[in-house]
C-alpha positions in Angstrom: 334.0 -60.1 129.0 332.9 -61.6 126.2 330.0 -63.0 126.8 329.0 -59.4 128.2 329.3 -57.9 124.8 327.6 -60.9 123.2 324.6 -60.0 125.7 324.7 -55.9 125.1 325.4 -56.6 120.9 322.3 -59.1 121.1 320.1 -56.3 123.3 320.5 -54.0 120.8 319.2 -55.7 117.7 316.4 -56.5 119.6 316.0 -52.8 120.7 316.6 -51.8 116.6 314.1 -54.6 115.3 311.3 -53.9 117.4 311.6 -49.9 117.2 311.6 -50.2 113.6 307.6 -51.5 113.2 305.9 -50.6 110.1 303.0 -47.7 110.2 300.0 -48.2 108.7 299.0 -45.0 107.0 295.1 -44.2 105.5 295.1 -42.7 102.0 293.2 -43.0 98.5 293.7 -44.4 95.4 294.1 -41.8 92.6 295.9 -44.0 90.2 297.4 -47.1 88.9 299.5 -47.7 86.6 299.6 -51.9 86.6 302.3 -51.6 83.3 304.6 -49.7 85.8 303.9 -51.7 88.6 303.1 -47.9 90.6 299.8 -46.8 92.5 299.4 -43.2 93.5 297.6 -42.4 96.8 296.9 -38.9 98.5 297.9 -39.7 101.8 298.1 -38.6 105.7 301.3 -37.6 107.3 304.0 -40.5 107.1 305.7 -40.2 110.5 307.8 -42.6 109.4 309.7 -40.9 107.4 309.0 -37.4 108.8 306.1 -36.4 105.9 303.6 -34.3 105.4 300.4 -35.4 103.8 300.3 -35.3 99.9 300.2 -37.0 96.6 302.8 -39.5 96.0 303.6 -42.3 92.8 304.6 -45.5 94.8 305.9 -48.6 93.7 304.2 -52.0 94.8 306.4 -54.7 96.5 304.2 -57.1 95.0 302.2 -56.3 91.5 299.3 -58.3 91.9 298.7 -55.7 94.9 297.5 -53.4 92.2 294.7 -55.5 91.7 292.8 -55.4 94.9 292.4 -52.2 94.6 291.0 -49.2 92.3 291.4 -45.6 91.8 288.9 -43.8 94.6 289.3 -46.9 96.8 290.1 -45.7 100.6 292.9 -47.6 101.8 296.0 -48.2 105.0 298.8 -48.9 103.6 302.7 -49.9 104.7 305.6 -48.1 103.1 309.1 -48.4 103.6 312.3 -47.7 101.3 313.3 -50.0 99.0 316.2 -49.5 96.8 315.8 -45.9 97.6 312.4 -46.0 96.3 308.7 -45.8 98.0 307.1 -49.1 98.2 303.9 -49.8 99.2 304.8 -53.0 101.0 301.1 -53.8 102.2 297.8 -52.4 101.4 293.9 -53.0 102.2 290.7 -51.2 101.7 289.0 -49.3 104.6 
């Protein structure tokens, strides 16, 4: 019996982690704010988190993210919630 819920508890962590796969979303640089550690991108809907497209003030997991980019740049980015905030957690030009 045990080992049969060790098998099930194990089947769904793998089901969780691999359902939970970051989305790469295309967008443009309008701002940033290095000081602040925050870019803001006009993006495309964020099905992730069940979003429309619009304007949004992000925070960077990383600052010197903020670097390989500038404002106008098109970009895909990964967000996710961190601390209960945005956070661009990867980012690249188009």
């Amino acid at each position: 019996m045990r080992k049969i819920i060790l098998t099930v508890t194990g089947m769904l962590f793998l089901s969780a982690a691999t359902t939970a796969q970051a989305e790469a979303v295309n967008g443009q640089v309008t701002k940033i704010d290095e000081a602040a550690g925050k870019i803001t991108i006009k993006h495309g809907p964020m099905k992730k988190f069940d979003m429309d497209g619009m304007t949004m003030v992000f925070r960077t997991q990383e600052p010197a993210m903020l670097k390989t980019v500038k404002a106008g740049d098109k970009v895909k980015f990964e967000a996710d919630k961190v601390n209960g905030q945005f956070t661009v957690i990867k980012i690249q030009k188009n």
